[in-house]
C-alpha positions in Angstrom: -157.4 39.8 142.8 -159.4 39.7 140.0 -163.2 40.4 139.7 -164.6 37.1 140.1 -166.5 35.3 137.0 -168.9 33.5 139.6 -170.0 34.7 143.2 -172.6 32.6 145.1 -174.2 33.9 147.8 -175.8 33.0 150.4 -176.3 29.7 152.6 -178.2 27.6 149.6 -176.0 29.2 146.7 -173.2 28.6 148.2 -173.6 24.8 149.4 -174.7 24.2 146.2 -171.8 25.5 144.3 -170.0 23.4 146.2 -171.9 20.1 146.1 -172.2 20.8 142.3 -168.5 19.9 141.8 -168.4 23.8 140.2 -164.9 25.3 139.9 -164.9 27.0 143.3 -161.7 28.6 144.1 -162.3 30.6 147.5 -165.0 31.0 150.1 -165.2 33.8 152.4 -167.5 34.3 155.7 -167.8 36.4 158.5 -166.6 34.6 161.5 -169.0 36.5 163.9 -171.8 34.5 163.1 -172.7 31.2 165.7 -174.6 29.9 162.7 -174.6 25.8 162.5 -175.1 25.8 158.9 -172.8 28.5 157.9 -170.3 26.1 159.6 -170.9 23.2 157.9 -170.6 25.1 154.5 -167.5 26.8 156.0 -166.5 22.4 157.4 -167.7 21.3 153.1 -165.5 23.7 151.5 -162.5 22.7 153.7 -163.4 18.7 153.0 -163.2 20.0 149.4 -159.8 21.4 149.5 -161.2 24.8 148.7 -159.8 27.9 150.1 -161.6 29.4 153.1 -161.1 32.8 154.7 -162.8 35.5 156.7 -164.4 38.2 155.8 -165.6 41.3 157.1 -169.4 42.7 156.6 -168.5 45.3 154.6 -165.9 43.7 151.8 -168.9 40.6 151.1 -171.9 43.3 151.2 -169.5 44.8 148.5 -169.1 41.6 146.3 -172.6 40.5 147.0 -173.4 43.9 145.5 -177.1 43.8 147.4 -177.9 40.5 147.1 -178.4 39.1 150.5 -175.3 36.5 151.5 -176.2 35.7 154.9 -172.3 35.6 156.1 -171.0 33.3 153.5 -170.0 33.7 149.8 -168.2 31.4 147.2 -166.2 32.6 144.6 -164.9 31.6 141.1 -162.0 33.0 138.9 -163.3 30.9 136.5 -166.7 30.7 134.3 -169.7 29.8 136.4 -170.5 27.6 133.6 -168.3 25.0 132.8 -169.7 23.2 129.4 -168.5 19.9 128.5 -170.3 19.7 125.5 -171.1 21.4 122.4 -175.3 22.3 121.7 -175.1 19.5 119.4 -173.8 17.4 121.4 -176.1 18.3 124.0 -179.2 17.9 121.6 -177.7 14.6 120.6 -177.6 13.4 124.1 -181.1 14.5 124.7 -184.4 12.6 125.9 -187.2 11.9 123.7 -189.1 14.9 124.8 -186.8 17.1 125.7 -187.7 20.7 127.2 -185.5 23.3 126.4 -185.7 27.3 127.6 -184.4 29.9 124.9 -184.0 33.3 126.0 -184.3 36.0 123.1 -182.4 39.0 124.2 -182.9 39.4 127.7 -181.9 43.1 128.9 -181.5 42.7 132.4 -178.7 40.4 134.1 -181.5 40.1 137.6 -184.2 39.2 135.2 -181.9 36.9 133.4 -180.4 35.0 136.3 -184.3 34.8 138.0 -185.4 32.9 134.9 -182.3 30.8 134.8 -183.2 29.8 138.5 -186.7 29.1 137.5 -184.9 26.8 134.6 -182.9 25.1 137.0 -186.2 24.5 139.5 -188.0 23.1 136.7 -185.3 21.0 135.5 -184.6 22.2 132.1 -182.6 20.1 129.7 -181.0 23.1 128.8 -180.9 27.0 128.2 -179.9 29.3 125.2 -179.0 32.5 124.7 -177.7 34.6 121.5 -173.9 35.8 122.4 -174.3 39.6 121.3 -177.9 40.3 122.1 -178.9 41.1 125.5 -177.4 40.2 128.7 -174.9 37.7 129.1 -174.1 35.3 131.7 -173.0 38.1 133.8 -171.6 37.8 137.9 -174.8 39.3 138.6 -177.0 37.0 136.7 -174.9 34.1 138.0 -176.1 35.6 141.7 -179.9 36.2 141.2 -179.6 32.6 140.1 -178.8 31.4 143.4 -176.9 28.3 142.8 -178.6 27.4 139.7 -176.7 28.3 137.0 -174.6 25.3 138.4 -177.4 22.9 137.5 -177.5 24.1 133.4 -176.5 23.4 129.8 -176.1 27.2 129.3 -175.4 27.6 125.9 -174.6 31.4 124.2 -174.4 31.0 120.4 -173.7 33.7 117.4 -175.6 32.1 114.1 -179.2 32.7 116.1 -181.6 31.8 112.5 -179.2 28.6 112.3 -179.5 27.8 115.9 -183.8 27.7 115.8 -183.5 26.1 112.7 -181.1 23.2 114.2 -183.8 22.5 117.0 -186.3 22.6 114.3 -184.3 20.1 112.6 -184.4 17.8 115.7 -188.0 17.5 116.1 -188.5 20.5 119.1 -191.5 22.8 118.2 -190.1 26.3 118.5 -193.0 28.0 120.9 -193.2 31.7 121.5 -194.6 33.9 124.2 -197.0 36.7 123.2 -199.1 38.5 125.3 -201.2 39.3 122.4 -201.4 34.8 121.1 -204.5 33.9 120.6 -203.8 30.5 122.3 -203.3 30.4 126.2 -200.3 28.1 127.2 -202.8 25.7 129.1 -204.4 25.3 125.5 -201.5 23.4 123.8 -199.3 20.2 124.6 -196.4 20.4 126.3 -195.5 16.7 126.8 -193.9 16.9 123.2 -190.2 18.3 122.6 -190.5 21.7 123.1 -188.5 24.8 123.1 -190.3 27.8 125.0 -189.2 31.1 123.7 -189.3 34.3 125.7 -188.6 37.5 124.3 -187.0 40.6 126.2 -188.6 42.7 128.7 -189.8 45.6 126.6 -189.5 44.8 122.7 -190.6 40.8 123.6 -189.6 38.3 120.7 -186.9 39.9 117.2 -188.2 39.3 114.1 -185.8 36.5 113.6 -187.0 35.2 116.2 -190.7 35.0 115.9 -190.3 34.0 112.3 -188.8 30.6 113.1 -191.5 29.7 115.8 -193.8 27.4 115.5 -196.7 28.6 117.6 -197.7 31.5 120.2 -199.2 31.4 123.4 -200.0 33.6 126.0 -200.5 33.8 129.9 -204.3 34.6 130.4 -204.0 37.6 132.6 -207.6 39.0 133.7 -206.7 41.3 136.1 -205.8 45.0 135.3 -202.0 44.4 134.9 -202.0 42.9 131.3 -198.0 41.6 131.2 -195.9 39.6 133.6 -192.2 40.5 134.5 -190.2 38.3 132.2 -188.9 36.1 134.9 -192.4 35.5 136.1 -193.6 34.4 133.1 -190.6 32.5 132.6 -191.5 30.7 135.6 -195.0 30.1 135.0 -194.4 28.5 131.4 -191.9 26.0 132.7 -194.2 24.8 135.1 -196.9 24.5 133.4 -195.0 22.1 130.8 -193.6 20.1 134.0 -197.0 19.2 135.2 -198.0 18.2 132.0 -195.1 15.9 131.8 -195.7 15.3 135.7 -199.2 13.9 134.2 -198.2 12.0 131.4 -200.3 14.3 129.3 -201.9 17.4 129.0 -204.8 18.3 130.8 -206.1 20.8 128.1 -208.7 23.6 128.7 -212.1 22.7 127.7 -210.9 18.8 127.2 
């Protein structure tokens, strides 16, 4: 058997995987647990027609590879991502304020599969990444997102200047995070159509990058510790554009 492209692990990845109408192909579980709900994930999976087996501790602490599965783990020969639709398309098919997440170069496939979980919690229209920079959509990224990479438009594109410049086109400010913006993100509107850009752990935003945005903001930080793990910052961005929108409008600092 081959290494799978998708592994979802764990109680919540797992059931959503399933419920998600993702390709799964197998699930495993170990039979030694009396848990109710690891047997109506094992009972959904057989509904589903998918293939169901056991497993022993040791062969699904191996796949899990140290994320915590909690008896049960689904599987997928196929990509954990199954796109229907072009970017274009996607942008075409967008809202009027759409809120979009573009990832510049992310190094590390835990970071990267943290921030597309927070993507998928804040209900992101969609998520892009450049195909040879960084991290791809890796089986462990597709993990430490827990489920919610079944939830995205994840989109991994070569021409990255054309890309930006293709949102531009369509109306999305471009906005970058800087630790060293002058602007905080509670300072700036977020109800418009927006794409937050968040560079890589160490080097943050390329040059190509940050000369196609629009506008940088930061994450006022007054403690000691003057940067956020990408994924936490990630996370806090995202949300503070959803309870704009939650609010019909910003609720500026100092307004």
């Amino acid at each position: 058997m081959t290494e799978p492209t998708g592994l979802f692990c764990g109680f919540h990845a797992a059931q959503n995987a399933l419920q998600s109408g993702n390709s799964a192909d197998e699930l495993l579980y170990d039979g030694r647990r009396g848990d109710a709900r690891l047997a109506s994930i094992v009972e959904l999976a057989e509904r589903m027609g998918v293939s169901v087996r056991l497993a022993g501790r040791q062969e699904l602490d191996r796949l899990a590879g140290g994320v915590r599965h909690q008896g049960v783990i689904v599987l997928s020969e196929r990509q954990a991502v199954q796109r229907t639709v072009s970017l274009v398309e996607c942008l075409d098919g967008l809202p009027v304020a759409p809120l979009l997440l573009v990832l510049d170069a992310i190094q590390d496939p835990q970071n990267l599969g943290a921030c597309l979980r927070s993507a998928a919690a804040a209900a992101v229209h969609g998520v892009i990444l450049p195909r040879h920079k960084g991290c791809s959509l890796t089986p462990a990224a597709v993990r430490v997102a827990a489920g919610g990479v079944s939830h995205l438009q994840v989109f991994e594109e070569s021409n990255w200047s054309r890309v930006l410049q293709t949102l531009k086109k369509r109306g999305l400010w471009l906005i970058g995070t800087d630790a060293s913006a002058d602007q905080a993100i509670y300072d700036i509107d977020l109800t418009e159509p927006v794409a937050i850009i968040v560079g890589s752990e160490d080097a943050g935003l390329r040059r190509v990058t940050r000369n196609q945005c629009d506008r940088f903001v930061r994450i006022p930080s007054p403690g000691l510790i003057g940067s956020l793990n990408v994924s936490v910052a990630t996370g806090i961005v995202l949300f503070e554009a959803l309870r704009q929108r939650a609010a019909g409008q910003p609720d500026l600092a100092g307004s």
